[in-house]
C-alpha positions, 0 to 999 in steps of 0.5 A, spaced: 500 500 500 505 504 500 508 502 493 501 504 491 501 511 494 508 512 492 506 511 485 500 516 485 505 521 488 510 519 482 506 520 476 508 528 477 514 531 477 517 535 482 513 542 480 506 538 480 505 539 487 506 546 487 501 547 481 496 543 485 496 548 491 497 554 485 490 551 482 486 550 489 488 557 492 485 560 485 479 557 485 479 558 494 480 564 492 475 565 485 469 561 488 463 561 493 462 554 495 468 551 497 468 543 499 469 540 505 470 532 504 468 527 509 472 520 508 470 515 513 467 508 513 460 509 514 457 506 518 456 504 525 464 503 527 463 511 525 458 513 530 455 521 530 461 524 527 457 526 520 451 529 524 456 533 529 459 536 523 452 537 520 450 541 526 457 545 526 456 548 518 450 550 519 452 554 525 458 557 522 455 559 516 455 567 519 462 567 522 464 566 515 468 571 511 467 574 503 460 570 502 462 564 501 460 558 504 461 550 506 459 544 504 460 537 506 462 532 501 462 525 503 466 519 501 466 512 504 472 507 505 468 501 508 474 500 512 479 498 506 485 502 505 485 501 498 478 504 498 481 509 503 486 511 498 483 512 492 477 516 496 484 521 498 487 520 491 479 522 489 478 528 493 486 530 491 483 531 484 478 535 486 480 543 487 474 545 491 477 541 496 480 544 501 479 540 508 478 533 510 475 530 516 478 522 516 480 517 515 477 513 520 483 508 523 490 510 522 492 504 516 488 508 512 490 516 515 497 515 514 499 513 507 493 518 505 497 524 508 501 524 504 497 525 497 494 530 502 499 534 504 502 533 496 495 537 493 496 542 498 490 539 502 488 541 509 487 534 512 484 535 520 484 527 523 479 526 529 479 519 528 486 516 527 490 516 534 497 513 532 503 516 532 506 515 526 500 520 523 504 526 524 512 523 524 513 527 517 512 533 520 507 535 515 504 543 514 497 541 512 496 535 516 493 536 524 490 531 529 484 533 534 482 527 537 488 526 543 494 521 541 495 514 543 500 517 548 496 521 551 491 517 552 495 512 554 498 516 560 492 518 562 489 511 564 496 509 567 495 515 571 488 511 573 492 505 574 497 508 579 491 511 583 487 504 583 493 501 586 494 497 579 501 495 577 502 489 574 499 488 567 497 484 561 496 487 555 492 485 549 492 489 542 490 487 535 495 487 530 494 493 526 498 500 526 493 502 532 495 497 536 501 496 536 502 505 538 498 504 543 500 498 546 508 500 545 506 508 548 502 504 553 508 500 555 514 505 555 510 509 559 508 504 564 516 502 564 518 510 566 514 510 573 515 503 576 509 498 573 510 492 571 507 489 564 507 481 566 505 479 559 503 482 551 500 479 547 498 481 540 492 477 536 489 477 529 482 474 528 480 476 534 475 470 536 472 466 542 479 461 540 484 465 540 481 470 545 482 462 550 488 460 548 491 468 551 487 468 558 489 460 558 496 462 557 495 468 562 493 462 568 500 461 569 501 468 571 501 474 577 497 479 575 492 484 578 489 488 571 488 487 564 488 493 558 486 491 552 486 494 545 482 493 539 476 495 535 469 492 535 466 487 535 472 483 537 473 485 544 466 483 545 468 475 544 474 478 549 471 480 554 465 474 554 471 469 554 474 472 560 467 472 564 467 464 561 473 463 565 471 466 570 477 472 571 475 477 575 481 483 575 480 490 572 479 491 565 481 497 561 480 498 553 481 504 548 478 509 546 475 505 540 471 499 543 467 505 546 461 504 543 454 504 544 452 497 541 458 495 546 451 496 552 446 491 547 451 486 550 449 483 557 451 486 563 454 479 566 459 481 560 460 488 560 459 492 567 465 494 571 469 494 564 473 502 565 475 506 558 477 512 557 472 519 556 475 523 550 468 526 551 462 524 555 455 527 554 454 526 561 461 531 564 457 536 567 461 543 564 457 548 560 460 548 553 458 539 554 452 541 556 450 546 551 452 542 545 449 536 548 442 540 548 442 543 541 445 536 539 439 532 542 434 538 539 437 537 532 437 530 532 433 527 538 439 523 541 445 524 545 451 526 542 458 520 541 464 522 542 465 522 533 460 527 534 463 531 539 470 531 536 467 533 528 463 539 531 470 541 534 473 540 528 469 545 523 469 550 529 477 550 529 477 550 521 471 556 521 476 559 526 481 560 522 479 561 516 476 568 520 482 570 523 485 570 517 481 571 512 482 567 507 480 560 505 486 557 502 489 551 506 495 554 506 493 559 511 488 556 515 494 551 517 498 557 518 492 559 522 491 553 527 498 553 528 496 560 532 491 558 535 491 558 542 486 556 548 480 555 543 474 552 547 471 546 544 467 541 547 472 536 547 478 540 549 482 546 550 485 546 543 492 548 542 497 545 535 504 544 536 508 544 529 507 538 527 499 538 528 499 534 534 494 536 539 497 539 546 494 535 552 494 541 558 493 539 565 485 542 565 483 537 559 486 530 563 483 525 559 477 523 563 476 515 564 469 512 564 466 505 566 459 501 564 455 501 569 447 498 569 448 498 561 450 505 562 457 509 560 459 513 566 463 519 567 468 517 573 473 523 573 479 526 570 486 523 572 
């Protein structure tokens, strides 16, 4: 799949990439309506993150300046990455495109990157968590949703305060997690954890999940942390309830998902995950976003809706500060922003596009209570 990227990059010669930003800046410049591309994969894994970003558009619409206007324009990968990768190439084509929102999982987001940043596209990833996004050192590439490491520290942090300190990991072998599991354990290492065993997997059922907790028998441990996506994790977490385990469980941020409490409660209840946005979290601008969500489209804002409505806030913003459309100067604007208040975060950017975590915006932790999502505090 890299060879294929490369490929699409190779067909220009050194001069193209700058032709495609000279021809973008011209029609930013000479058009009213100007293209935001939406690539995820469309359904249910993608939860709210279209309806958050519906809801922001229609609200900035007055912010924005010389006439023009945004639409959302809205690509499915179907979670496949040759499908993910012919969408950017598509989308790169397409010089009313001035940002992208995507792509969902990290195997897709970081080759597309680069026919991004090569088209002189805005791209603004509130999905994608791994670190090698933002490696590059990219101008037009930037995250909103909080890295692996910071996620990562954040549940050690809850590790430590509930006295757990000898851990097995289990993560999928994808890009996702493998970060995930690799800033997990360095941190862990730094402030005297113990990581007893870690153990990738690939198909992700009930027979391999058993050969792992059986495995696990044979040693001292007192917590699990496990990485994966759905609907793997559900065969994982039955598995240890079949075996009777009874230590703490804590997963990523991608197996918060609503079906996930369509499970019974037997299987899912006391599972702890990480809160990068929780409906629940009684603060204004949450509770605020939540009613206009709720009036709008008659059901709680996931944390994909929260994340989207942030996203196309900051890009309006920039776009107004600087008063320009062109993807270059909007990148040049977000790297100035400082304190910008969302739903999710207080946004700051480093160089690189990485979302700066600040002590007030700890990621939260949460647990599944009574078949419920419930926001236990800040770490």
């Amino acid at each position: 799949m890299l060879f294929f990227t490369l490929l699409l990059l190779s067909n220009c010669d050194g001069g193209c990439s700058n032709s495609a930003r000279d021809r973008r800046a011209y029609y930013a410049l000479n058009n009213k309506d100007l293209k935001i591309a939406i690539n995820f994969n469309h359904d249910e894994s993608s939860g709210l993150l279209l309806e958050g970003a519906e809801l922001a558009l229609e609200e900035v619409k007055s912010i924005l300046p010389n006439g023009k206007r945004l639409y959302a324009e809205i690509r499915s990968d179907k979670n496949n990455i040759n499908n993910g990768i012919i969408n950017a190439s598509k989308v790169s084509e397409d010089m009313s495109v001035i940002a992208v929102l995507g792509h969902e999982t990290s195997n897709i987001s970081v080759p597309a990157s680069a026919i991004y940043e090569y088209s002189g596209i805005l791209m603004m990833n509130p999905y994608a968590t791994s670190s090698d996004l933002l490696e590059n050192g990219y101008e037009f590439i930037f995250r909103t949703i909080p890295s692996d490491e910071a996620i990562a520290n954040s549940l050690l942090d809850y590790f430590q305060q509930e006295d757990l300190g000898k851990i097995v990991i289990c993560y999928e072998s994808s890009l996702y997690g493998l970060s995930f599991a690799n800033s997990f354990e360095k941190r862990a290492e730094s402030i005297g954890l113990d990581i007893v065993d870690r153990v990738s997997f690939d198909i992700g059922d009930k027979r391999e999940f058993n050969r792992i907790v059986k495995k696990w028998e044979n040693y001292d441990y007192d917590s699990i942390l496990f990485v994966a996506n759905m609907p793997n994790g559900v065969n994982f977490y039955k598995v240890l309830k079949e075996r009777g385990v009874e230590v703490p469980v804590v997963s990523g941020e991608t197996m918060v998902e609503e079906e996930l409490l369509n499970e019974s409660c037997s299987v899912v209840d006391g599972l702890v995950f990480p809160a990068i946005f929780s409906h629940s979290e009684n603060k204004p601008l949450v509770q605020s976003f939540v009613m206009k969500f709720r009036k709008r489209y008659k059901k709680d804002p996931d944390k994909y809706a929260a994340i989207a409505y942030d996203t196309i806030k900051l890009i309006a913003h920039a776009i107004k500060e600087g008063k320009s459309y062109l993807p270059e100067d909007i990148a040049k604007n977000l790297r100035k922003v400082k304190n910008f208040k969302g739903v999710t975060n207080t946004y700051n950017f480093g160089k690189n596009g990485e979302l700066i975590m600040k002590n007030e915006d700890k990621i939260g932790v949460q647990k599944i209570q009574n078949g419920k999502f419930i926001h236990i505090g800040r770490y």
